[in-house]
MIMIZA-405706 format. One line per 4 residues: number of its first residue (from 1); their letters; for each residue x, y, z of C-alpha. Coordinates in nm, 3 decimals. Each point is the difference from the previous one (the first is absolute). Layout:
BEGIN
NUM	a	X Y Z ~ ...
//
This chain:
BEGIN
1	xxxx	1.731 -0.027 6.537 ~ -0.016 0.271 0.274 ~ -0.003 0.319 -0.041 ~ 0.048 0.334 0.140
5	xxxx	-0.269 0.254 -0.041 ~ 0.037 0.422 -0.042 ~ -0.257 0.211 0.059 ~ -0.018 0.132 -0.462
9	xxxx	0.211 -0.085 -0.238 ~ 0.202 0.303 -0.165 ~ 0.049 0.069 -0.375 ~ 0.328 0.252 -0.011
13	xxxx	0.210 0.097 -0.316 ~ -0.224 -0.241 -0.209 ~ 0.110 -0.335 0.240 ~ -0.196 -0.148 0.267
17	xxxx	0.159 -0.032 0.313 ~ -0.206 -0.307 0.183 ~ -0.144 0.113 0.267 ~ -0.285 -0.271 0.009
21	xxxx	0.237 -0.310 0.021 ~ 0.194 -0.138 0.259 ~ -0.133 -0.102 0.440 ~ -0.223 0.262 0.201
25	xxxx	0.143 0.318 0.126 ~ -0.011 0.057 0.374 ~ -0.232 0.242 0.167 ~ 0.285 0.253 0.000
29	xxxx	0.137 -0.071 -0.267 ~ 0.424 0.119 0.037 ~ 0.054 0.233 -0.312 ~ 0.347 -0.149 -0.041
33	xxxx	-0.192 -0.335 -0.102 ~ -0.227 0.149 -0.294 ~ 0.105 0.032 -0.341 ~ 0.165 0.315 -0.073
37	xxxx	-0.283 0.268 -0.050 ~ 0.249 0.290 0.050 ~ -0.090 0.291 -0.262 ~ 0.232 0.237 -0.146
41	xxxx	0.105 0.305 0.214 ~ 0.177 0.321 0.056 ~ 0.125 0.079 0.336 ~ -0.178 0.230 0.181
45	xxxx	0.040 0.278 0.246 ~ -0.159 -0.025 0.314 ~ -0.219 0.303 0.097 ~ 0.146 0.197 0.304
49	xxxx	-0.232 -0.080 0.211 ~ -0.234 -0.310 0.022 ~ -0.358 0.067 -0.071 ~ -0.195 -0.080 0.330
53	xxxx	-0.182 -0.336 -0.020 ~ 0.160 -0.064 -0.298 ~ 0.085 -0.396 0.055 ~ -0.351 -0.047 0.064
57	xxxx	-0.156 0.189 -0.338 ~ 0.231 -0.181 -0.186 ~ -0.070 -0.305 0.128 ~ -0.399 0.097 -0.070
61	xxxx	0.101 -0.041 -0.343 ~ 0.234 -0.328 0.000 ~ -0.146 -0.211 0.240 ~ -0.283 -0.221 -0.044
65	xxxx	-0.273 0.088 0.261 ~ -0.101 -0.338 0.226 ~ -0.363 0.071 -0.137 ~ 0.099 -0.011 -0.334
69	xxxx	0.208 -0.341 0.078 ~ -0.242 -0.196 0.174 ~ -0.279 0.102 -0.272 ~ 0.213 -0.102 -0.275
73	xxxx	0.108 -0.323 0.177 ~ -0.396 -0.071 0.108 ~ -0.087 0.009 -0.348 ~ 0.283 -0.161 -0.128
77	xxxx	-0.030 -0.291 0.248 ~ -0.375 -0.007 -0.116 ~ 0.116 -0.038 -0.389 ~ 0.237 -0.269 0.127
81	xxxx	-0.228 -0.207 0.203 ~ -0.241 -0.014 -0.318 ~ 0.311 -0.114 -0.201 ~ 0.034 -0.300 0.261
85	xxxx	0.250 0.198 0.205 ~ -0.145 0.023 0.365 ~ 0.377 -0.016 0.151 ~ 0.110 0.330 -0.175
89	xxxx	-0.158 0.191 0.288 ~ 0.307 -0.116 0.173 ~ 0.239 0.153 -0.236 ~ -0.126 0.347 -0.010
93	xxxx	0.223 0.167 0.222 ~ 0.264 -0.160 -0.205 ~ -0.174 0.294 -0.277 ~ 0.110 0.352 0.170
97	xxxx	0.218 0.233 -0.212 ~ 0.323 0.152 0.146 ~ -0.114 0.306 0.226 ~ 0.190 0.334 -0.019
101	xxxx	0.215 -0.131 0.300 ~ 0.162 -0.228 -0.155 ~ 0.048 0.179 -0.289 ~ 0.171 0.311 0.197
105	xxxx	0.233 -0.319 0.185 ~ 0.107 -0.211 -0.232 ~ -0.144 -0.311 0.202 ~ -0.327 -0.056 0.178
109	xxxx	-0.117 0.124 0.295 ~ 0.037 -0.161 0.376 ~ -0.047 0.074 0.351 ~ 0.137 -0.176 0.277
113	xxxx	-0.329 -0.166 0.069 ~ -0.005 -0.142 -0.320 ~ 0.344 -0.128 -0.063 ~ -0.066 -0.230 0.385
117	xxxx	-0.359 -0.128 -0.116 ~ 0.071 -0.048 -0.381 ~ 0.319 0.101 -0.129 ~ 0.040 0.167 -0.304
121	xxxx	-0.322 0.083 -0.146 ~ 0.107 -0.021 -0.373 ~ 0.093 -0.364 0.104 ~ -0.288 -0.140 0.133
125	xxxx	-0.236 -0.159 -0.243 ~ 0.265 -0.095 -0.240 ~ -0.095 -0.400 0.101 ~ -0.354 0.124 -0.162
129	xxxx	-0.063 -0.138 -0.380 ~ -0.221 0.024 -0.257 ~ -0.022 -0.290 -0.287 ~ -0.048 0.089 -0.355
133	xxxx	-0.391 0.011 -0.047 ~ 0.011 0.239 0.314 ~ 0.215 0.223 -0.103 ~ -0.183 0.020 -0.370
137	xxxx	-0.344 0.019 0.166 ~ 0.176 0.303 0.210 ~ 0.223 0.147 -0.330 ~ -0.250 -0.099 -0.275
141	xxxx	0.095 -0.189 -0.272 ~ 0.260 0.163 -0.245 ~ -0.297 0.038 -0.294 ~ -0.211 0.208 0.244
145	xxxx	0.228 0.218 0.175 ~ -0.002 0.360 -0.035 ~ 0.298 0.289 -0.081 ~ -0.049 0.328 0.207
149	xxxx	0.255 0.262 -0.079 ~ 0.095 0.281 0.262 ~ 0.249 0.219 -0.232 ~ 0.264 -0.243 -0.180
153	xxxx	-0.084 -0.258 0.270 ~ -0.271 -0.283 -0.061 ~ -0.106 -0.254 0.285 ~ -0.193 -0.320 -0.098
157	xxxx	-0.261 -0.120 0.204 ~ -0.317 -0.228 -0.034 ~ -0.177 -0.286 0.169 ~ -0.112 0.054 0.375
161	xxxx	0.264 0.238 0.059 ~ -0.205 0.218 -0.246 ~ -0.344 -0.050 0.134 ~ 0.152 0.109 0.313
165	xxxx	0.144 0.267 -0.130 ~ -0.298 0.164 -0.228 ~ -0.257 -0.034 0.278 ~ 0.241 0.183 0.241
169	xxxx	0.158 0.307 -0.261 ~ -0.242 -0.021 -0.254 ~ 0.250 -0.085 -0.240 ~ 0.337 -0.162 -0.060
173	xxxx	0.112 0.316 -0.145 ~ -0.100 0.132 0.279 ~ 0.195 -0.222 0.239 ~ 0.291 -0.005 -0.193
177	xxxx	0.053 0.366 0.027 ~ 0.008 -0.010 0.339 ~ 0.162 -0.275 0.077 ~ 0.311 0.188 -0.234
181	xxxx	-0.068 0.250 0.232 ~ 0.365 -0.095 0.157 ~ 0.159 0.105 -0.333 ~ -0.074 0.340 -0.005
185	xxxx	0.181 0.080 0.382 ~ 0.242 -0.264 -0.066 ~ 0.250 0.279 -0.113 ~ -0.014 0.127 0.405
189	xxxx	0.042 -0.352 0.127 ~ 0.282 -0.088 -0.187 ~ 0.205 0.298 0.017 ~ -0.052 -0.046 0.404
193	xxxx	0.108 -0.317 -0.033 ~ 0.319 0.167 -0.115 ~ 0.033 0.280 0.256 ~ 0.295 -0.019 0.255
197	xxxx	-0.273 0.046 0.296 ~ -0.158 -0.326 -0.110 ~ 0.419 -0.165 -0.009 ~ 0.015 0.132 0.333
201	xxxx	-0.297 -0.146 0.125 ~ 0.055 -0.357 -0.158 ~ 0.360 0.015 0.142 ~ -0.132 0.016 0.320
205	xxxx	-0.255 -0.298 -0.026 ~ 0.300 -0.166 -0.136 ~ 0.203 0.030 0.288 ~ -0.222 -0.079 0.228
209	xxxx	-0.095 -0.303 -0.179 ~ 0.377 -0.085 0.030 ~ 0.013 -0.002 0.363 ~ -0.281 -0.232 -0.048
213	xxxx	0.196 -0.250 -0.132 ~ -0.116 0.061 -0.349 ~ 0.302 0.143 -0.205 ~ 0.008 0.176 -0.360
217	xxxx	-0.307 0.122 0.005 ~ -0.092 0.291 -0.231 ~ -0.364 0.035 0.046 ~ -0.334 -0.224 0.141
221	xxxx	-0.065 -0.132 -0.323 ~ 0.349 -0.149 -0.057 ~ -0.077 -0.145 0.355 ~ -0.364 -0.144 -0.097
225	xxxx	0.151 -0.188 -0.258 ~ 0.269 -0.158 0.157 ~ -0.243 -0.100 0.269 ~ -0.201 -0.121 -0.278
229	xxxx	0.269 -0.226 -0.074 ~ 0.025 -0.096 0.363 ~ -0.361 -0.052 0.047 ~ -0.119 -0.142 0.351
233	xxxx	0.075 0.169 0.324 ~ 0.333 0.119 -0.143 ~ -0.230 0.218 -0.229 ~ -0.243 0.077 0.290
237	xxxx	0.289 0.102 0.265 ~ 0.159 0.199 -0.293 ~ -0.322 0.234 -0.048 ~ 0.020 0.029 0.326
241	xxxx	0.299 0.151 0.021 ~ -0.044 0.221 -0.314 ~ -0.318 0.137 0.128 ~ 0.176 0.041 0.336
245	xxxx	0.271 0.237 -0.193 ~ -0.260 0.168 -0.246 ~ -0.197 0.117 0.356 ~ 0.292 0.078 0.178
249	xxxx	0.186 0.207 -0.288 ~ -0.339 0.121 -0.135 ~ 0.074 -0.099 -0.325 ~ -0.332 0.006 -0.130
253	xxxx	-0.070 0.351 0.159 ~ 0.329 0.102 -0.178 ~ -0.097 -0.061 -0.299 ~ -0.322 0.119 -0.055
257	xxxx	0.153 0.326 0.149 ~ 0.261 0.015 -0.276 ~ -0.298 -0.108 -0.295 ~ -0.219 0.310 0.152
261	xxxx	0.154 0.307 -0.188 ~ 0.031 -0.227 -0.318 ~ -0.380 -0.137 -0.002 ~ -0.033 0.399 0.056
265	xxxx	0.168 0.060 -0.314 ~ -0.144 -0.251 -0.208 ~ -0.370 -0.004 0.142 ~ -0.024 0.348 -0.112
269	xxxx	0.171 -0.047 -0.383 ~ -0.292 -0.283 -0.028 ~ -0.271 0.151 0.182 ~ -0.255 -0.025 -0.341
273	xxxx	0.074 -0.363 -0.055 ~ -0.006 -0.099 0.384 ~ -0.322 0.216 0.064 ~ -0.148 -0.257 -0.274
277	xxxx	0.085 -0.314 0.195 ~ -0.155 0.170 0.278 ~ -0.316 0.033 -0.155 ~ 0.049 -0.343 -0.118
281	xxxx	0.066 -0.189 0.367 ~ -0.284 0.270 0.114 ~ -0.249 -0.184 -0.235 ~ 0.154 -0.347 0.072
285	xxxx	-0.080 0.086 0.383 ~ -0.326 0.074 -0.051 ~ -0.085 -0.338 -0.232 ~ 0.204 -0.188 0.296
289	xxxx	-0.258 0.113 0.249 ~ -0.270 -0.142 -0.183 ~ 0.180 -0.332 -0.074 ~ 0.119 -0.053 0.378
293	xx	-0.397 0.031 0.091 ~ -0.105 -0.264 -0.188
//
């Protein structure tokens, strides 16, 4: 059997929603394709104005830093090679958790650049699998697994994925409460999602992607999946063209404009809890350094 991997697995509401089963997520992974992680919220006001820099601290808190990446992924790849897994190394981009970006989109990321050498990034990789004695030398076997709660939320991890983990934030705990960072400024990204600045901007993407040739069209990740299904050059040629219309409509730019005030709202409401994931990616940093020198 194949399967697909996600970065924990989540406990919500008393049910686990499998997040360690299925074929490896891509490098950027497209949010649309994860299980639904979507909290409860209340709609919020933006501020009046936009806190300066304010797409950048809050992305200080969300995003993984690449230090923190590649020493979790050196150590991991360690653990697996010891398990019999030398090949893994070539799966660990596959490993990267959804950056701010995408979260504030809806899809992932792409430039023009990327879309002509690559395609969609969130596509490639998804040829990449990992058979069953990988994936529970990465996951750890059920029996030794571990439950870390972050509020009502709990997120199972163990195996290699763990050692990675502990030598890089200290503690799984410690990861987890990061990596649920997302949760607590979700409330700003969604309600964007929703504004009519953010309709406007997607309407215009959408036309342009009609005089494309690519009709009905909402947004880019209605677009990646279809070329998904097309796979190919098709797929290629059609990133192309939506990267083509994202840069010429600024979509991207658009919507991180309309998130600003929002974020601005919302950073400041959780300002105690996000101050402690920034002591916590502070201390991962510094254990990263050490790691990446060896």
């Amino acid at each position: 059997m194949r399967k697909r991997m996600w970065g924990f697995g989540i406990l919500g509401a008393g049910a686990v929603a499998a997040l360690v089963a299925a074929t490896i997520p891509p490098a950027t992974p497209d949010p649309s394709d994860l299980p639904s992680m979507a909290p409860d919220y209340a709609a919020v006001e933006p501020a009046a104005q936009p806190e300066p820099g304010i797409l950048d601290k809050a992305r200080s808190y969300v995003d993984e830093s690449e230090a923190a990446f590649a020493a979790r992924m050196v150590v991991t790849a360690g653990c697996m090679a010891k398990a019999g897994f030398p090949d893994f190394k070539k799966t660990e981009l596959s490993h990267r958790e959804p950056n701010l970006n995408s979260f504030i989109y809806g899809f992932a990321p792409m430039d023009v650049a990327t879309a002509r050498k690559s395609g969609y990034p969130h596509l490639k990789g998804r040829e990449i699998y990992m058979p069953e004695p990988m994936i529970e030398a990465f996951n750890g076997s059920a029996e030794s697994q571990k439950v870390v709660r972050v509020g009502a939320k709990g997120f199972v991890v163990g195996g290699c994925k763990l050692e990675g983990i502990e030598a890089t934030y200290g503690t799984g705990q410690d990861y987890a409460q990061a990596a649920d960072a997302y949760s607590l400024v979700f409330p700003a990204v969604e309600t964007a999602r929703h504004a009519p600045a953010a309709s406007t901007a997607l309407g215009d993407w959408s036309v342009c992607m009609t005089e494309a040739g690519y009709e009905d069209l909402k947004d880019p990740g209605k677009g990646s999946l279809l070329a998904a299904q097309q796979g190919g050059q098709a797929a290629r040629k059609m990133a192309v063209a939506d990267a083509t219309c994202r840069e010429q409509t600024q979509l991207e730019k658009r919507l991180q404009e309309v998130a600003a005030p929002y974020l601005t709202t919302v950073v400041a409401q959780q300002q105690r809890k996000l101050d402690e994931v920034a002591d916590i990616r502070a201390a991962a940093e510094t254990r990263a350094a050490a790691l990446l020198k060896k």
